[in-house]
VEXDREN-2710 file (C-alpha; in Angstrom, 1 decimal):
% VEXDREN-2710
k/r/px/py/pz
1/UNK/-29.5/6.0/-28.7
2/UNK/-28.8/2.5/-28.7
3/UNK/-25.0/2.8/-29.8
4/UNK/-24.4/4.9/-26.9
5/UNK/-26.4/2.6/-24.9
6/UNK/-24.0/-0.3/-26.3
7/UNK/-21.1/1.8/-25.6
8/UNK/-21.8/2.4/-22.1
9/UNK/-22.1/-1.3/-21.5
10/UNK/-19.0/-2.1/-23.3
11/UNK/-17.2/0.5/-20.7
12/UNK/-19.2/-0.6/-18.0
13/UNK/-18.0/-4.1/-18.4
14/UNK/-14.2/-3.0/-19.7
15/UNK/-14.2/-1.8/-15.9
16/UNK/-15.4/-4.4/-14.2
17/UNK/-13.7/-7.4/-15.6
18/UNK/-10.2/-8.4/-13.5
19/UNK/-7.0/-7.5/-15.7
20/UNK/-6.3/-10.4/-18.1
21/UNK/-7.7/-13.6/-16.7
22/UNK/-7.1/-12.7/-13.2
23/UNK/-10.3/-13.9/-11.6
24/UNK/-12.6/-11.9/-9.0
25/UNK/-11.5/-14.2/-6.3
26/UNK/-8.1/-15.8/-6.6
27/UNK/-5.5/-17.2/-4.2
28/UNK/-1.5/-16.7/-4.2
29/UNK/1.2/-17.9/-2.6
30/UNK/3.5/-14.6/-1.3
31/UNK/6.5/-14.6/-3.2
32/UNK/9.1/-14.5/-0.2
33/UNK/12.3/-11.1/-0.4
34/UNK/15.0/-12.1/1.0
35/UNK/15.8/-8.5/2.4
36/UNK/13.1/-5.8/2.7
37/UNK/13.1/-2.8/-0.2
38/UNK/15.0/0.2/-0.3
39/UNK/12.0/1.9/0.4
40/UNK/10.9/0.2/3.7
41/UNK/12.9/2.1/6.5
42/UNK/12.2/0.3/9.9
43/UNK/12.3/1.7/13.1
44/UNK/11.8/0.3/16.5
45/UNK/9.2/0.7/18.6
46/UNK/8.1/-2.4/20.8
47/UNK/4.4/-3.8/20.7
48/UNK/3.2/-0.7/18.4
49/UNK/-0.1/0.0/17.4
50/UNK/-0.3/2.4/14.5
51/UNK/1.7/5.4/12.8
52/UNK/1.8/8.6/10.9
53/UNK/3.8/11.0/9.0
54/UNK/4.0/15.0/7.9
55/UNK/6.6/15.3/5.5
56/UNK/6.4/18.8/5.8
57/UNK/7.5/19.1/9.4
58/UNK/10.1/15.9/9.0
59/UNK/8.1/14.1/11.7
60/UNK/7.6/10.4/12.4
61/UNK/5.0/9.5/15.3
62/UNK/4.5/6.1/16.6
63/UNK/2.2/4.8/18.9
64/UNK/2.4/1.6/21.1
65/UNK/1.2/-0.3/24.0
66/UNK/3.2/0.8/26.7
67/UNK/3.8/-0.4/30.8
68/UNK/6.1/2.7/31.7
69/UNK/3.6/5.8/30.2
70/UNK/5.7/5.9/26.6
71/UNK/2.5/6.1/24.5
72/UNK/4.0/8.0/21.4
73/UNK/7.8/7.8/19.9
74/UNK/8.3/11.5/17.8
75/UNK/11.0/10.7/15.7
76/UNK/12.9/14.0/13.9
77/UNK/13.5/12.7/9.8
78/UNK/16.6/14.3/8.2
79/UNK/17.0/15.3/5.0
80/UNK/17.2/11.9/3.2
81/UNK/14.3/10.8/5.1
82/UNK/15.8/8.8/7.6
83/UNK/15.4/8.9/11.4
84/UNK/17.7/11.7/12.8
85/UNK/18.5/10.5/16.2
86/UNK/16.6/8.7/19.0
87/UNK/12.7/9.6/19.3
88/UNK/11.5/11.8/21.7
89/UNK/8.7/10.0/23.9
90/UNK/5.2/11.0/25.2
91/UNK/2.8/10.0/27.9
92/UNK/-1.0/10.1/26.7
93/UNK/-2.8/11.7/29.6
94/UNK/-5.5/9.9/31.7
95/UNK/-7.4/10.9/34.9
96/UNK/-5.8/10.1/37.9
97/UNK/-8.4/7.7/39.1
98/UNK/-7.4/5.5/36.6
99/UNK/-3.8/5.6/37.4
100/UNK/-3.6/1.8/37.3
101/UNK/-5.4/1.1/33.8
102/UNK/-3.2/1.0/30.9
103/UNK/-4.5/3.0/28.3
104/UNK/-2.8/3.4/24.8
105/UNK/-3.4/5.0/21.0
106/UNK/-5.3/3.5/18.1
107/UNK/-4.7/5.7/15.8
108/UNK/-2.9/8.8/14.6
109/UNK/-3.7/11.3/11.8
110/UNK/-2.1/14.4/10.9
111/UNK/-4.4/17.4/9.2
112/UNK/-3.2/17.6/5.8
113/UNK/-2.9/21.2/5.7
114/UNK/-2.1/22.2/9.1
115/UNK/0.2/21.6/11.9
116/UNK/-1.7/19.4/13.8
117/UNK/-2.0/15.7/15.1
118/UNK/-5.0/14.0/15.9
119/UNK/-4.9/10.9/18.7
120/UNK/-7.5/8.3/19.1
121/UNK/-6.7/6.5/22.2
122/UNK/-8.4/4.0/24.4
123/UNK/-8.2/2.5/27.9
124/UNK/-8.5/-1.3/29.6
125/UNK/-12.2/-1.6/31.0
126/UNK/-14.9/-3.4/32.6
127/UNK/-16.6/-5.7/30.0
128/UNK/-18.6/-3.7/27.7
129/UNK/-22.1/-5.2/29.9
130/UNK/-20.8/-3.3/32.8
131/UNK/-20.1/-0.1/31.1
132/UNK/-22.4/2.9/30.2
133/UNK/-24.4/3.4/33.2
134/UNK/-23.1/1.2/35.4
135/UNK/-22.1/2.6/38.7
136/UNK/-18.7/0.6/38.0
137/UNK/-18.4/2.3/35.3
138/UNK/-18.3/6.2/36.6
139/UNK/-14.4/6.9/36.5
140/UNK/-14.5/5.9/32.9
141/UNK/-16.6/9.1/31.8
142/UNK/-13.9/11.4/32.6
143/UNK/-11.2/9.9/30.3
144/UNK/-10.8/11.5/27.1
145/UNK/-10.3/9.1/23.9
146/UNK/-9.3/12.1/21.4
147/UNK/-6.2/13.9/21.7
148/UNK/-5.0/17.3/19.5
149/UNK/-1.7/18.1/19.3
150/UNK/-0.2/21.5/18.1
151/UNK/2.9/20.5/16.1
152/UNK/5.7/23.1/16.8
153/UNK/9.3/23.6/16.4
154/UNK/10.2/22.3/20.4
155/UNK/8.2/19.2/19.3
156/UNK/4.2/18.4/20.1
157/UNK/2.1/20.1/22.4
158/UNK/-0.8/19.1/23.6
159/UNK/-3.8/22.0/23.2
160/UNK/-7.1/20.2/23.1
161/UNK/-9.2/17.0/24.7
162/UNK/-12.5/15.5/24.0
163/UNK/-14.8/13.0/23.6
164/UNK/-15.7/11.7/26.9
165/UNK/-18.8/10.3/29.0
166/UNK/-21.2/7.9/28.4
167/UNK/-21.5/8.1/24.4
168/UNK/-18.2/5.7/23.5
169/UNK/-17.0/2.3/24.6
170/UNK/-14.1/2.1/26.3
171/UNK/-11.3/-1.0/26.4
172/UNK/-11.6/-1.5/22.3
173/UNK/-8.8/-2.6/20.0
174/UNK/-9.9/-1.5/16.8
175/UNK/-11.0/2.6/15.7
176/UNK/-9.4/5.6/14.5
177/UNK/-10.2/9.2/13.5
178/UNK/-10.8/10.8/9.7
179/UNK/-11.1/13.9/7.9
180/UNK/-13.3/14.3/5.0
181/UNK/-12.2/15.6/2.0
182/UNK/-12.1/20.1/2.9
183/UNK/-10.7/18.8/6.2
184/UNK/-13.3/20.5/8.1
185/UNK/-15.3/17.7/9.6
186/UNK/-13.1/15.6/12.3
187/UNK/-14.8/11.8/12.5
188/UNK/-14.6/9.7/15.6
189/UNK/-15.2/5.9/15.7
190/UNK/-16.7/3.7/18.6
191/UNK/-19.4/5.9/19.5
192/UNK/-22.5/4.2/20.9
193/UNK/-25.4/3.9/18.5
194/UNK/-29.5/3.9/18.9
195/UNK/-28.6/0.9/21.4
196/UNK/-25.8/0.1/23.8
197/UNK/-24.9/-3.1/21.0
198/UNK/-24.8/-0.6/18.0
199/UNK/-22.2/0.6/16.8
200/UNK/-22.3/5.0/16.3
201/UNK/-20.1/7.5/14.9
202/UNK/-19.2/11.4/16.1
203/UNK/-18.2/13.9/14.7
204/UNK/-16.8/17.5/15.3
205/UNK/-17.0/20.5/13.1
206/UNK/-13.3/22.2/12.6
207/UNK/-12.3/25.4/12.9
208/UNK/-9.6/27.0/10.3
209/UNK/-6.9/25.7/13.0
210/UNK/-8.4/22.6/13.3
211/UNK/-10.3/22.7/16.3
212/UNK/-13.4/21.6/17.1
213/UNK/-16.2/24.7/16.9
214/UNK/-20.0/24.6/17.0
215/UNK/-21.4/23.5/13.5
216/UNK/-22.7/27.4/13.1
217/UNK/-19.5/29.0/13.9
218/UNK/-17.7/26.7/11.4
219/UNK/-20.7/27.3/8.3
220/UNK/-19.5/30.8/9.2
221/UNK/-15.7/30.4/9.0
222/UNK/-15.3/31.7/12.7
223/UNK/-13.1/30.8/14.8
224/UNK/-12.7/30.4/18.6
225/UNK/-9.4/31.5/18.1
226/UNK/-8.0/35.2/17.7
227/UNK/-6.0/36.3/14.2
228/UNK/-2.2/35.5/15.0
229/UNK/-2.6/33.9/18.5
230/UNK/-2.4/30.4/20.0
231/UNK/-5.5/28.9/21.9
232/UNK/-4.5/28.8/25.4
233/UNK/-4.4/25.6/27.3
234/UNK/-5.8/25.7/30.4
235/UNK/-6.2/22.4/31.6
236/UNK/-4.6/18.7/30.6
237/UNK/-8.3/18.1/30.8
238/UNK/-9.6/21.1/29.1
239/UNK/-13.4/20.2/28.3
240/UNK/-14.7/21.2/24.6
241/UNK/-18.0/23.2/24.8
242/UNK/-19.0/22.9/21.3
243/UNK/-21.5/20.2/20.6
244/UNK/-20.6/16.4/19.2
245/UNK/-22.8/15.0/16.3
246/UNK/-23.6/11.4/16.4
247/UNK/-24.6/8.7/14.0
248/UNK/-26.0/5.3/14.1
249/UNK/-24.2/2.6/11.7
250/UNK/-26.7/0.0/12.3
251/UNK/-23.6/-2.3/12.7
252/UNK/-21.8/-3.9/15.3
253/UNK/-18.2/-2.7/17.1
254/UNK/-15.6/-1.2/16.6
255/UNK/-16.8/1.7/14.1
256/UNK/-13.8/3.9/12.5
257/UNK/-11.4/1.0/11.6
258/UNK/-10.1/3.8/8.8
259/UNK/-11.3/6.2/6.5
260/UNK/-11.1/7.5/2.7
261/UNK/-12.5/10.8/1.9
262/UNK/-14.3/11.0/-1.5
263/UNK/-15.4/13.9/-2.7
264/UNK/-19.0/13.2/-1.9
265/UNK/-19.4/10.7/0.7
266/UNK/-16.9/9.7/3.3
267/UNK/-16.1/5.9/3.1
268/UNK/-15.8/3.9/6.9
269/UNK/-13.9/0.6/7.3
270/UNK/-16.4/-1.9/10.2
271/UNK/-17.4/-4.6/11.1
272/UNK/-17.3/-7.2/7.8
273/UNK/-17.4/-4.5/5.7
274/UNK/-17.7/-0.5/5.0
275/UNK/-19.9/2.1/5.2
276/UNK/-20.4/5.1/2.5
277/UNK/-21.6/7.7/4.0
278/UNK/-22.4/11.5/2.7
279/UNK/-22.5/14.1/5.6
280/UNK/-22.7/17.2/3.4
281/UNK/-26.2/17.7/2.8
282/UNK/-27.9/17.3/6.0
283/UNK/-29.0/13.9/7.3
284/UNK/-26.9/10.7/7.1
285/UNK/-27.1/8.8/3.8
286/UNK/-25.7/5.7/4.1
287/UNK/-24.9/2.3/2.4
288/UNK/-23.0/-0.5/3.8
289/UNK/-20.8/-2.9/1.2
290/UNK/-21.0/-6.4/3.2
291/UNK/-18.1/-9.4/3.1
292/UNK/-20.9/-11.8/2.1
293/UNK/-20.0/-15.1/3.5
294/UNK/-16.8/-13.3/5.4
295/UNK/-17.0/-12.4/8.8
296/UNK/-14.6/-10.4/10.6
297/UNK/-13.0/-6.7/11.7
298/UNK/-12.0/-4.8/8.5
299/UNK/-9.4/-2.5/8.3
300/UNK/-9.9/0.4/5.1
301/UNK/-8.2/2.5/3.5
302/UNK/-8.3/4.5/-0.1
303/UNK/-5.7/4.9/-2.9
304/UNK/-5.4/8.7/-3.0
305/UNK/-5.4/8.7/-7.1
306/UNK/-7.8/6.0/-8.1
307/UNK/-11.2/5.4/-7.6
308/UNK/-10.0/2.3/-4.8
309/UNK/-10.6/0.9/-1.8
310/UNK/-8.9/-1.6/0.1
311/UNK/-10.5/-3.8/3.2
312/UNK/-7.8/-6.0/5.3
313/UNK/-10.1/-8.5/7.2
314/UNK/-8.0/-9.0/10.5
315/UNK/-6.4/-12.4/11.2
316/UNK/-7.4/-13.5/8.1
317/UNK/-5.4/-14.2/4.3
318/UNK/-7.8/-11.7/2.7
319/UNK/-7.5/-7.9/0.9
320/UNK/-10.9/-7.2/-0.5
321/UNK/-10.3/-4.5/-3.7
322/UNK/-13.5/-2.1/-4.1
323/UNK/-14.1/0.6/-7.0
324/UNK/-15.4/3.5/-5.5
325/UNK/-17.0/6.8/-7.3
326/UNK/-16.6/9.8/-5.5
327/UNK/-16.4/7.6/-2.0
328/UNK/-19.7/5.5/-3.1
329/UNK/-18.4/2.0/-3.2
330/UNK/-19.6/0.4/-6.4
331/UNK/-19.2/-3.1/-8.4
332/UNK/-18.3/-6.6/-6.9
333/UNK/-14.7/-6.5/-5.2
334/UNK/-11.6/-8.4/-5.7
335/UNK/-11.0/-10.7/-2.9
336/UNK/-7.1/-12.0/-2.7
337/UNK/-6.4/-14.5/-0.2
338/UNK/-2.4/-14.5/0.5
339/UNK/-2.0/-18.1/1.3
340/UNK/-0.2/-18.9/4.8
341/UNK/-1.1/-15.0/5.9
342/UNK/-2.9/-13.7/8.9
343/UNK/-3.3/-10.2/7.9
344/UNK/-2.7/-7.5/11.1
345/UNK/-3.6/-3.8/10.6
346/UNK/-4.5/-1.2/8.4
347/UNK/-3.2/-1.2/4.3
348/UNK/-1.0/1.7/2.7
349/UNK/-1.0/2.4/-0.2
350/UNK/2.3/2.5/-1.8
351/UNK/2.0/4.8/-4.9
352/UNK/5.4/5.1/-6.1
353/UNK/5.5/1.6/-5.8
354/UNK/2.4/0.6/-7.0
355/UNK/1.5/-1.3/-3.8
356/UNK/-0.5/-1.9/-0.7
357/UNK/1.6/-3.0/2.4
358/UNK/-0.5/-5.1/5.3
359/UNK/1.0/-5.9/8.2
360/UNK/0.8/-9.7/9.2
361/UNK/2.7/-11.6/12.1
362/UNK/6.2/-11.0/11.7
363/UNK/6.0/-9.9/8.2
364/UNK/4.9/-7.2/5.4
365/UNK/2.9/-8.0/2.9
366/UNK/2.9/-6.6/-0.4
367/UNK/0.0/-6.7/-3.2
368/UNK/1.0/-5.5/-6.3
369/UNK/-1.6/-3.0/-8.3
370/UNK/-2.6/-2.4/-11.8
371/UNK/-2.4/1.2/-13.1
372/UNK/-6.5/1.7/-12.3
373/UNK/-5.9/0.6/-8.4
374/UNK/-7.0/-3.1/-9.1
375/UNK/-5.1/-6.0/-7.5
376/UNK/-2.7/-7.6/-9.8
377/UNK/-2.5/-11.2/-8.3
378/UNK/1.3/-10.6/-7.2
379/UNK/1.9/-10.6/-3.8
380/UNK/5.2/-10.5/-2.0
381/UNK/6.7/-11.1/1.9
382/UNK/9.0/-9.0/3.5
383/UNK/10.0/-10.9/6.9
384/UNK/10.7/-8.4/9.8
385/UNK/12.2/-8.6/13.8
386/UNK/8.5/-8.2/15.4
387/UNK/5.6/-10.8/16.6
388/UNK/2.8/-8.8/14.9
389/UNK/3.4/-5.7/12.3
390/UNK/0.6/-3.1/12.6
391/UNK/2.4/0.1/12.7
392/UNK/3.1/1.3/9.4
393/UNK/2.9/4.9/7.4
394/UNK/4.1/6.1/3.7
395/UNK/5.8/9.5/3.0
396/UNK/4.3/9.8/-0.5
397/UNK/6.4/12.6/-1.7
398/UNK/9.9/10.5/-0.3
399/UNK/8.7/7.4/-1.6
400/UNK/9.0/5.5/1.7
401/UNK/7.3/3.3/4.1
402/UNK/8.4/3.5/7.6
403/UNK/7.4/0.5/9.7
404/UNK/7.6/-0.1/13.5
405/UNK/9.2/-3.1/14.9
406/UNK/9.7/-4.7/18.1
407/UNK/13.6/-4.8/17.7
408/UNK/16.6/-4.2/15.5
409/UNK/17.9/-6.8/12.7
END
């Protein structure tokens, strides 16, 4: 008993200890490319917001802040990858009574298994004092912040909207959606919590085409939707009937700034810091991992092969590196400060390249990664033609990172 006790304290420590004499917090000065990779493929889209890709339908969407209604650019890929063409652009809908507010996407995700994109979006408001029940307030509760698009042959179609009324903020900047790990459980950020300052999250049971269903018809693999035939769309504005699940975070706004599914909890990037969470066995189990003496909005996401998470805190030099088992964040993280950096948006994880891109102003950033997912202490820049990269999302199979900027080289 005590040599396997010894052994398991000998791997315990094996793991936690940095690679080499790398230590827990370290800073580096970004080594500066003078041209970007091979495997960076930029594309223009002004004052952009966030991205995604399905290889298998060959489709690029981009979201942006827009003054003329183009919300999303749908770029066709070709064979090699690359853009085929000039992208196709899309208006997010909005009540008419809020003709004259801009609203705009914060985030995009495509089901992993199905033809569908989901779209967080959010619209300028009245402080968030004035908002809930605030007679001011009343045209906000008809506009809806999530989005589902069918994706089909002619393009995207929009088929479903939701999550509306008094339960979210509106006129945030941060907060998009997730999927746990079965992609059967759609996750929404910014929902309001036990108080109007608190910070909730929602979430929808999915039916096998992706749609949200009451949680009993989806624990019985029913669907709203006949064998072989489309759900009909019947309104722009077609109101779900099926009942939203919320959660409180016990933290403050925005809620949803990315997620990671692990096998047994679902892992939620917040407010200085993230939240495990495990959903599947009833009531909300939950345990935040805090920034400590860091304060600020962080950005997550997961390496889809090791047991890591990464935290970008916005505006700041740091990428926090967390070891994670089965999506319950574990250990003391690497914290890498990129000297001279304000980091902007949400990481990706590079796997073929054994990276993790951030955004920053006018610029890439590229932290290098041991085998095991741990930060290797190499970091390097990648200048591009925009004020503030944020838009950003890795074909995995292709090898490439498409990034959105605000003009051509």
């Amino acid at each position: 008993m005590r040599r396997l006790g010894s052994a398991l304290l000998g791997l315990l420590l094996a793991f936690t200890l940095p690679a080499a004499t790398l230590p827990r917090e370290f800073e580096v000065t970004p080594t500066p490319l003078a041209e970007p990779p091979a495997f960076i493929t930029q594309v223009v889209v002004s004052n952009a917001l966030c991205a995604a890709v399905r290889e298998a339908s060959s489709l690029l969407v981009v979201g942006q802040r827009s003054t003329n209604d183009q919300h999303l650019a749908v770029f066709r890929l070709g064979a090699n990858g690359l853009p085929a063409g000039e992208p196709t652009r899309l208006a997010l809908p909005k009540p008419a009574v809020l003709a004259k507010h801009a609203n705009y996407p914060l985030g995009l995700l495509f089901h992993p298994r199905l033809p569908v994109l989901y779209v967080w979006q959010d619209i300028s408001a009245p402080p968030q004092d004035q908002q809930e029940k605030h007679a001011a307030f009343t045209n906000w509760l008809e506009f809806e912040h999530l989005l589902i698009y069918a994706v089909k042959p002619t393009g995207l179609e929009l088929v479903e909207t939701a999550a509306h009324g008094v339960g979210f903020h509106c006129g945030l900047t941060g907060g998009t959606v997730g999927l746990d790990a079965a992609g059967k459980m759609l996750f929404l950020p910014n929902s309001i919590g036990a108080t109007y300052d608190e910070a909730g999250i929602a979430y929808y049971a999915l039916d096998e085409q992706g749609l949200p269903v009451d949680s009993d018809e989806a624990d019985a693999g029913k669907s709203r939707v006949k064998a072989g035939k489309e759900k009909p769309l019947a309104s722009r504005f077609a109101r779900t009937v099926v009942a939203l699940q919320r959660k409180r975070t016990h933290r403050y706004y925005p809620s949803g700034a990315g997620w990671f599914a692990g096998s047994d909890a679902m892992v939620m990037g917040g407010y200085s810091g993230c939240m495990s969470a495990d959903f599947q066995r009833g009531g909300l189990r939950q345990s935040w991992f805090t920034t400590l003496e860091f304060a600020g909005h962080c950005v997550l996401a997961g390496h889809p092969n090791q047991p890591a998470i990464y935290l970008a805190m916005q505006n700041t030099p740091r990428l926090f590196q967390l070891a994670h088992a089965d999506g319950y964040v574990s250990l003391l993280p690497q914290v890498a400060s990129a000297k001279g950096v304000q980091l902007q948006g949400a990481p990706v994880v590079l796997t073929q390249q054994a990276r993790v891109a951030v955004g920053a102003a006018k610029s890439v950033c590229l932290f290098g990664l041991e085998a095991d997912g741990r930060l290797d202490g190499k970091v390097e820049q990648v200048t591009l033609p925009s004020a503030s990269v944020r838009a950003m999302a890795y074909a995995e199979k292709r090898g490439r990172l498409y990034v959105a900027v605000d003009k051509g080289n």
